[in-house]
N, C-alpha and C positions, 0 to 999 in steps of 0.2 A: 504494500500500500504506500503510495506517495502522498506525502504530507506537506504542502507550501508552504513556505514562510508565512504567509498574510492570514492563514488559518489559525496558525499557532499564536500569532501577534494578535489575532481578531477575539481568541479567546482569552489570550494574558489581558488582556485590558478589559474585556469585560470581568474577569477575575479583581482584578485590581479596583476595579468600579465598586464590585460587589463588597471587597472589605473596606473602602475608602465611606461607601456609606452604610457601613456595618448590618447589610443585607445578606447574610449568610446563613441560606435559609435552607432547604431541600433542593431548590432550585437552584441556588447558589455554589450550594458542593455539589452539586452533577456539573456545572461548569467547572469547577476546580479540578474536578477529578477527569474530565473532558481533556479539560488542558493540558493535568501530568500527562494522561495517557498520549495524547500527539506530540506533547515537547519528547516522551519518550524513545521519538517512532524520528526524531530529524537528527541530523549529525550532531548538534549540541548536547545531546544524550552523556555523552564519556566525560565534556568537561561538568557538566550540572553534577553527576554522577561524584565526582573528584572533590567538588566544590561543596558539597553536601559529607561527604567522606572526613574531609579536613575541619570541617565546622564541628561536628560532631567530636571528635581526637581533640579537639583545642577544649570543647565543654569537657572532655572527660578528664584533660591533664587540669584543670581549673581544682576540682576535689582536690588533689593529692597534694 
């Protein structure tokens, strides 16, 4: 399945809409959960993936 850039972007922003006006509602997370799944499916997948990897490792060195 090919996924556009402008699909992925058409739904980040409606995502972003939705917590800017703290509308997260059932409707709200099928778009969010929309969005992971196509940003998953486009080449940016490996660095979000790395980027999410490294955030988490920094929370966890934070404890210790």
């Amino acid at each position: 399945m090919s996924v556009t850039v402008s699909a992925v972007l058409i739904l980040g922003i409606a995502v972003a809409a939705a917590l800017k006006f703290r509308s997260l509602t059932v409707g709200g997370f099928l778009l969010a959960a929309l969005f992971g799944f196509y940003l998953a499916s486009t080449d940016a997948a490996p660095s979000v993936n790395q980027f999410v990897t490294a955030i988490v490792n920094a929370a966890a060195g934070i404890g210790r």
